[in-house]
C-alpha positions in Angstrom: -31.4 -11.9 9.5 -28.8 -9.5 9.8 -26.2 -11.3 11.2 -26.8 -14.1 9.0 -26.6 -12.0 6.1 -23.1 -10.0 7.7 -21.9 -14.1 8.6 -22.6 -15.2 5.1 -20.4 -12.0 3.7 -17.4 -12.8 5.9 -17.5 -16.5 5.3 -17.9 -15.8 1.3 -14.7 -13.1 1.7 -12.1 -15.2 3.7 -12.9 -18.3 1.6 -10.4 -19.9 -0.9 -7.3 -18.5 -0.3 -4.7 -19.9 0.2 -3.1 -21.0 4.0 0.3 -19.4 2.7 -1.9 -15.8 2.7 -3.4 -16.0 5.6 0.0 -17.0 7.3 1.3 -13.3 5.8 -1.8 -11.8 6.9 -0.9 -13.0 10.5 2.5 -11.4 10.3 0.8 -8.6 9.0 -1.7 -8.2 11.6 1.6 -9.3 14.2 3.8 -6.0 12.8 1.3 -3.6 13.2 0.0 -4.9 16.6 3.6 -3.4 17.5 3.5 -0.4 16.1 4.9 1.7 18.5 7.8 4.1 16.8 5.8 5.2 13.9 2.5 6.7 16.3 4.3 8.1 19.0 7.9 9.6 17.6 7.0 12.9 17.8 5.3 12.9 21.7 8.5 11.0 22.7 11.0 13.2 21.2 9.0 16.4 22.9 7.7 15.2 26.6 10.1 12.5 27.1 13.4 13.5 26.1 12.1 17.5 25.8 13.8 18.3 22.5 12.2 21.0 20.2 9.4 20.5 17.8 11.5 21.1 15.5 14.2 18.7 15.8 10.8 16.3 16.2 10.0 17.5 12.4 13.4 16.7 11.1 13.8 13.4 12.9 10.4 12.1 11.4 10.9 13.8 7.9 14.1 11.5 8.1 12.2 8.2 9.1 10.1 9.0 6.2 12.9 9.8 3.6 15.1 6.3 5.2 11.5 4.9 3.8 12.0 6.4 0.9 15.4 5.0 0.0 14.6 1.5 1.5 11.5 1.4 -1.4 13.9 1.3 -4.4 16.5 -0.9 -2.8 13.8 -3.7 -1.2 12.5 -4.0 -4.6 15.4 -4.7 -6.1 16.3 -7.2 -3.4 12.7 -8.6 -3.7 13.5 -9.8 -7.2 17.1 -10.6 -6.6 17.4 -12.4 -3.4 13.5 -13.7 -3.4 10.8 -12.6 -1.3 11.1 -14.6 1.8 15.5 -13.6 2.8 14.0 -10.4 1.9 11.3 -10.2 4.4 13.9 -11.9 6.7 16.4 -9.6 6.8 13.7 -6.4 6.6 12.3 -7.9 9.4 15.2 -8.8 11.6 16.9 -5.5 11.1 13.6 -3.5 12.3 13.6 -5.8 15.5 17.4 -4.4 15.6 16.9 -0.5 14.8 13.9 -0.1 16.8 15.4 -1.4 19.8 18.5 0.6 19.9 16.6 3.6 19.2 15.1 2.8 22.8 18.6 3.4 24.1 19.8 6.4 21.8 19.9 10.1 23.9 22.6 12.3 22.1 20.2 14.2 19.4 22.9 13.3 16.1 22.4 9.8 17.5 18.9 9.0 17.5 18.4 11.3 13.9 21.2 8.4 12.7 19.0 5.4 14.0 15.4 6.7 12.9 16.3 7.3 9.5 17.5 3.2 9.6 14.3 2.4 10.9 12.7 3.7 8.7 14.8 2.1 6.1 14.5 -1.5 7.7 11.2 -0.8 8.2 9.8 0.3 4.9 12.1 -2.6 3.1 9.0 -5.1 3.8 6.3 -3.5 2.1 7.5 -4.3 -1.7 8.4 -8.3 -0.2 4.8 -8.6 1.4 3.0 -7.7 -2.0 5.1 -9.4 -4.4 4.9 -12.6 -2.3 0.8 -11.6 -2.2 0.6 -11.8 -5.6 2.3 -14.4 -6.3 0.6 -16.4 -4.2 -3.0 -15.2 -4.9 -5.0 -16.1 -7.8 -5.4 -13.1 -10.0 -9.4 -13.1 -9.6 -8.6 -12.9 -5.4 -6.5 -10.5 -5.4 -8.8 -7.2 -4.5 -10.3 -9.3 -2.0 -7.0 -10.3 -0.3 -5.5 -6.6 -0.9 -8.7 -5.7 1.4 -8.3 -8.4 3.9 -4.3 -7.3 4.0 -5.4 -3.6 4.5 -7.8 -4.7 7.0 -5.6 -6.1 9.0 -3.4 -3.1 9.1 -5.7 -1.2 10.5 -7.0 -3.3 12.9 -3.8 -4.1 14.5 -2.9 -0.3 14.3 -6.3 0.7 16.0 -4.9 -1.9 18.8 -1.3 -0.8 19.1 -2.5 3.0 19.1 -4.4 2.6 22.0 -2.0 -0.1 24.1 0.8 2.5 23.0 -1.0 5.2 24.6 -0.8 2.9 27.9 2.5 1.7 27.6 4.1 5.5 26.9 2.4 6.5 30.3 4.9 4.1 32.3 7.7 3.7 29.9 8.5 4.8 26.2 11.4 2.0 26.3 8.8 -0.8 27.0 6.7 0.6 23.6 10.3 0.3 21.7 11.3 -3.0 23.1 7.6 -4.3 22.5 7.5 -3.2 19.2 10.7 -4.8 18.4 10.0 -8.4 20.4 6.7 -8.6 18.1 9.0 -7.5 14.6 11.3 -10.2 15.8 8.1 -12.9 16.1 7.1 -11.9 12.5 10.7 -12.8 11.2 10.1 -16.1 12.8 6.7 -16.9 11.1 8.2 -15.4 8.1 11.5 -18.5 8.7 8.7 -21.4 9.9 5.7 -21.1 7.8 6.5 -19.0 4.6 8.3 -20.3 1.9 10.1 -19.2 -0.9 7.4 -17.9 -3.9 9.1 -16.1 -6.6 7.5 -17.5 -10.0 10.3 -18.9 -12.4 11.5 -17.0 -15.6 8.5 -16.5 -18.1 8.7 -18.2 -21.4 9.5 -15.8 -24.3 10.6 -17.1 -27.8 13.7 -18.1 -28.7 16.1 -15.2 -29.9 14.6 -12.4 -27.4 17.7 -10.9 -25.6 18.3 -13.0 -22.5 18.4 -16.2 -23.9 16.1 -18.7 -25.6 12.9 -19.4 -23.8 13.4 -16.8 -21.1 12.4 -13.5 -20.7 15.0 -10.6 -20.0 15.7 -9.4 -16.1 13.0 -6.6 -15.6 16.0 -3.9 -14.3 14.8 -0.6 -12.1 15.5 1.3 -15.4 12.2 -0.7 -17.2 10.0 0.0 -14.6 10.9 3.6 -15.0 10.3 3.7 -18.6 6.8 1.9 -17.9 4.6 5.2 -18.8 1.4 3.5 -18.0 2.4 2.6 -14.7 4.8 5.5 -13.7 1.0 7.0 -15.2 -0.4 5.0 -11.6 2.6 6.0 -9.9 1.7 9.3 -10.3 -1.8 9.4 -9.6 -0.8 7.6 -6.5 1.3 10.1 -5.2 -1.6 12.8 -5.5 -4.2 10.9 -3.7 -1.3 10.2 -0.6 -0.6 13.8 -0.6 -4.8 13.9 -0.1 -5.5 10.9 2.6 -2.0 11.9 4.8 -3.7 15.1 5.2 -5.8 13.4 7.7 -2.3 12.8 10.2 -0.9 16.4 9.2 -3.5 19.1 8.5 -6.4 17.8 10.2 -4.7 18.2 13.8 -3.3 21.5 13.2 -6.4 22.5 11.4 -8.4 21.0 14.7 -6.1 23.0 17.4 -6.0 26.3 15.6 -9.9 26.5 15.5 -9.6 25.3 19.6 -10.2 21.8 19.6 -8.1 20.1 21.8 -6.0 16.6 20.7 -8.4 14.3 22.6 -10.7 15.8 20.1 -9.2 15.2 17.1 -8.1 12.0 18.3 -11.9 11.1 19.0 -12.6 12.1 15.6 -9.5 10.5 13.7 -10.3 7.1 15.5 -13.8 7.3 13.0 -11.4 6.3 10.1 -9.9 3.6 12.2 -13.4 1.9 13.3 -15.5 2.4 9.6 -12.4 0.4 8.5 -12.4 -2.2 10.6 -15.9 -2.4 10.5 -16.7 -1.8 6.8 -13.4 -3.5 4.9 -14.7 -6.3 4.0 -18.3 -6.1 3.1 -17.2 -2.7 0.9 -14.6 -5.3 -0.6 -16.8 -8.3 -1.3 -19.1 -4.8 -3.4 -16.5 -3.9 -5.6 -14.7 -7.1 -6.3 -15.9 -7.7 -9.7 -16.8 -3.9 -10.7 -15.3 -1.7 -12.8 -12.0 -0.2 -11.5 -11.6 2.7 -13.5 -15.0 3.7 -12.0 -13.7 2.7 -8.3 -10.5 4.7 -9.1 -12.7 8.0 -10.3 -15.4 7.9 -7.5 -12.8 6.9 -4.9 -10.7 10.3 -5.6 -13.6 12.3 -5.8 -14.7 11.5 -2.5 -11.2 11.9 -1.0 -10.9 15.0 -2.3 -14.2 16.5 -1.9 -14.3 14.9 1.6 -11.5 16.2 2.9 -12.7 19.9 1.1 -15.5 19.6 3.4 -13.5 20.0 6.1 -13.5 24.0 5.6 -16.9 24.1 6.6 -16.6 21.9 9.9 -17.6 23.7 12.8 -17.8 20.8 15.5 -16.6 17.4 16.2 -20.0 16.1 14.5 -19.1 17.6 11.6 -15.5 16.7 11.7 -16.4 13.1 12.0 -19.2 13.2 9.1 -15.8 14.5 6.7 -13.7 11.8 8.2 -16.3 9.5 7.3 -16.6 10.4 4.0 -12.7 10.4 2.9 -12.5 7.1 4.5 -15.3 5.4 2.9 -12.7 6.2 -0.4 -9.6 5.0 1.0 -11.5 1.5 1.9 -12.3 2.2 -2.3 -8.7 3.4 -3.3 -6.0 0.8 -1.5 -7.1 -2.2 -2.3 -8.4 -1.5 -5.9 -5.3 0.6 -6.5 -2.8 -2.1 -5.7 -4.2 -4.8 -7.6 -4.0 -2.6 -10.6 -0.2 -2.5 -9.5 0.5 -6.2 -9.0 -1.5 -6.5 -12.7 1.2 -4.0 -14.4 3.9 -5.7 -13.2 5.9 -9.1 -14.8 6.2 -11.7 -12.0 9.5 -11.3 -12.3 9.6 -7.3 -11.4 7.2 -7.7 -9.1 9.7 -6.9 -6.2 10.9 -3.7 -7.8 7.5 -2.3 -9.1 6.4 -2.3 -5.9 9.1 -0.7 -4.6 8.5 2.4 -7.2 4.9 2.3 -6.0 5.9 2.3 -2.4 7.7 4.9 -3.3 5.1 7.3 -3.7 3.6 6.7 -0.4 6.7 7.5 1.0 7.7 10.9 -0.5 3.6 12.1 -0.5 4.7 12.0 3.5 7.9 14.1 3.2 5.7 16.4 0.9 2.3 16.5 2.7 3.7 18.1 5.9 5.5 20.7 4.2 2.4 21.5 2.2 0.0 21.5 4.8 2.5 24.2 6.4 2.4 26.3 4.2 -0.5 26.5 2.7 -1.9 27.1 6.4 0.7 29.3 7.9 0.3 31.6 4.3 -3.3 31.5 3.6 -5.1 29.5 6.5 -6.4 26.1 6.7 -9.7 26.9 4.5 -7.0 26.9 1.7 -5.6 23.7 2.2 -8.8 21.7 2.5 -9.9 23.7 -1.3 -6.1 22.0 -2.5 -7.0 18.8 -1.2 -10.2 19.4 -3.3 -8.7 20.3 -6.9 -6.0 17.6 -5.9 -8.4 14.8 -5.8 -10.6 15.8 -8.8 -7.2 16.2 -11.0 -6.2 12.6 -9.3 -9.6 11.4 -11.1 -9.2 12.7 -14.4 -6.0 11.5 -14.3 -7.5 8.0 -14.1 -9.8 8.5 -16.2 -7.8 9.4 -18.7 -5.2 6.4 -18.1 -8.2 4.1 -17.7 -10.4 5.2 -20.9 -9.5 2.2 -23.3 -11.1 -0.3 -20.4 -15.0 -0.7 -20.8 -17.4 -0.3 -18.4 -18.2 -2.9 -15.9 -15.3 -4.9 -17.3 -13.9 -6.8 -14.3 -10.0 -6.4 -12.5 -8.3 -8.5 -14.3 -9.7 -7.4 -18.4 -9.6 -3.5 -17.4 -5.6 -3.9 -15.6 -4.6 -5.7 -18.9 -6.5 -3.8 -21.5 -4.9 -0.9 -20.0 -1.8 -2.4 -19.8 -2.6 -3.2 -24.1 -1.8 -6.9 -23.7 -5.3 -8.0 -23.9 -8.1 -6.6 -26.4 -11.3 -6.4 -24.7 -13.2 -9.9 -25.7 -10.2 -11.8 -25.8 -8.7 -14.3 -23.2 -5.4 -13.4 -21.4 -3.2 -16.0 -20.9 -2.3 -14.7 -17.2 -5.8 -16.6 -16.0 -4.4 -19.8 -16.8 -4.1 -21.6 -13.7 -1.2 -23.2 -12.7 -1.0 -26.4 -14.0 -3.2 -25.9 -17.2 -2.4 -25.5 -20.7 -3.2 -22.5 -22.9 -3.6 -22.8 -26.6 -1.4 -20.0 -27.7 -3.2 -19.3 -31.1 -6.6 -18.9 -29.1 -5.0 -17.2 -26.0 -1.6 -15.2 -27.3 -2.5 -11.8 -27.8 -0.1 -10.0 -30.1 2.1 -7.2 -29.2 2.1 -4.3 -31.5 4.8 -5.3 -34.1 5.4 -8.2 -33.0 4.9 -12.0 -34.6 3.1 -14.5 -32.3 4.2 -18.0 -31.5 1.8 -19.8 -32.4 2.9 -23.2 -29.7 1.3 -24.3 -26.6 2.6 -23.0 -23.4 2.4 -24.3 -20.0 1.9 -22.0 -16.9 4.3 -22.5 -14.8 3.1 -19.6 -12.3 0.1 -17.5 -11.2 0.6 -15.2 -13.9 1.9 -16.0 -17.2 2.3 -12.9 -19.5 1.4 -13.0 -23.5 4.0 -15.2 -25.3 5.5 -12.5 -28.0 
């Protein structure tokens, strides 16, 4: 009965999407099978070259601020160039950087070539969701946000413990491996993947940028997006929470005498509930509330990591770890479908990259936090931060979220709170493609603005309000 009811779940949550999905979730899956670099920088920098801990902390701070730069300038390319020579070259160049790195020895050298990896490596992210949402129907996309984060974490749960092999005989083999596998997602990328950037969106005639199209969304728009810089924001506080979990939690661990086989033991908790709780926790909240999902979901981060300051053995270690995880399998997916929903299809690519971005300086910050908070106070204070971070991460959604109603579903609560569509009314983004919308019935009117009263045609997965 069980099985058949887990079978029936699984079936339900990989059905109707599209074949051009599940060929990025293969790459997906494919890239973080190799992840090799990432995992193990710091251990190879110390036992197998013998540098400092030190210069370990700088060359990784680098990887993440070459991560950093790459989010900006991948979204720009994203909506530029497309998503696919995007992906290519991202993809190609990491195959590149990683393997030289392999070969790098002097200390100025291999600082130079793992702040490009992180660069070339990073550049992906904002081409892998833009082409997601594009190819996704709006109502999908939690569902394959969650299948996409599964698969990240499955193939990292894999590549973490064939690293750990691999690093035993050779630390070149790990780079080289990591790179031949980057190097086969490039190729599915090239064979199977094609071009899916959505064509101009229709505005009316006399808008700046021509009749019937819709001006360039430019870096400096998404910027000026308060609501979403809003998200942005709130997104950078719950990273500076969950990457607590790769920063404080082991020093925390070793300076109460646990040793790193411990804390490894109890980090590879949030691996497995992910793995094994993804998707039926996705098929739940597919349809619920998000503003609620958001709230709860930083809550439990928060307070679940606060926990921590009363763990006294592994046990309890692992119950925390279970609890902050149970909010990230909440927080991801939800979170960036509220993204993709804030964004025109034709800035996909570069509000992607400003939401990558966040991710990206939370792990310059987070490490340098955690330090000091421990070395000045101890880690008790750092897991109370991670506490009054997470409950000021939900008010602030809460507080960006309170014009959406309760129980109203993804796609109403994103664009009430984006104020394109009233609660009750329809929005022309669930057109499918194809499909006329009447525009006196489905054109919602902006603020000031006269509405068009002519049909329009969708012409892509998401169509925003004719104005």
């Amino acid at each position: 009965m069980v099985f058949g009811s887990l079978t029936r779940v699984v079936r339900e949550s990989v059905s109707g999407l599209p074949r051009a999905f599940w060929w990025l979730w293969t790459s997906t899956l494919i890239n973080r099978l190799g992840a090799f670099v990432a995992t193990f920088m710091t251990l190879y920098l110390t036992l197998e070259r013998g540098y400092s801990a030190s210069f370990a902390g700088l060359v990784v701070a680098l990887h993440g601020l070459g991560g950093v730069i790459s989010s900006l300038v991948a979204g720009v390319m994203t909506d530029r160039l497309g998503r696919r020579p995007t992906l290519l070259a991202a993809q190609a160049s990491t195959a590149f950087s990683v393997a030289l790195l392999g070969f790098m020895e002097h200390p100025a050298a291999i600082a130079a070539v793992a702040l490009l990896v992180g660069m070339t490596s990073n550049a992906s992210r904002p081409a892998v969701h833009a082409m997601m949402a594009d190819i996704v129907r709006p109502e999908d996309r939690v569902r394959a946000f969650s299948l996409n984060y599964w698969a990240i974490n499955l193939g990292f749960a894999v590549s973490a413990t064939a690293a750990g092999v691999i690093a035993e005989y050779s630390y070149l083999a790990g780079f080289l491996g990591e790179a031949a596998l980057t190097l086969v997602c490039a190729v599915l990328v090239y064979v199977k993947l094609p071009e899916s950037q959505p064509a101009a969106e229709p505005v009316a005639p006399g808008t700046a940028g021509g009749p019937g199209t819709r001006p360039e969304t430019r870096l400096g728009t998404v910027l000026r997006d308060g609501r979403f810089m809003g998200v942005v924001g709130l997104s950078f506080l719950i990273s500076l929470v969950f990457t607590q979990g790769s920063v404080g939690l082991p020093v925390a661990m070793g300076a109460a005498g646990f040793s790193p086989g411990d804390y490894g033991l109890v980090i590879a908790v949030n691996g497995l509930l992910i793995v094994v709780l993804q998707i039926p926790v996705s098929r739940f909240i597919e349809h619920r509330d998000p503003r609620l999902l958001l709230v709860v979901s930083a809550l439990l981060a928060g307070y679940g990591f606060a926990l921590t300051a009363f763990a006294g053995s592994l046990w309890a270690y692992a119950l925390t770890v279970c609890v902050w995880t149970l909010a990230e399998i909440v927080n991801s997916p939800t979170q960036m479908s509220l993204v993709v929903r804030l964004s025109p299809a034709d800035g996909r690519g570069r509000y992607q990259g400003v939401y990558t971005m966040s991710w990206a300086v939370a792990s310059l910050v987070a490490p340098l936090m955690a330090g000091f908070v421990i070395d000045r106070w101890g880690a008790g204070w750092l897991w109370g931060v991670t506490g009054v971070v997470g409950t000021g991460a939900a008010l602030g959604y809460w507080l960006l979220m309170r014009g959406v109603p309760v129980g109203a579903g993804d796609g109403a609560a994103a664009d009430a709170l984006a104020g394109e569509v009233p609660v009750g009314e329809v929005a022309v983004g669930e057109v499918p493609v194809g499909e006329v919308a009447v525009a006196p019935a489905a054109v919602v009117p902006v603020a000031g603005a006269p509405v068009v009263a002519e049909a329009v045609t969708a012409t892509a997965a998401d169509v925003r309000p004719v104005v």
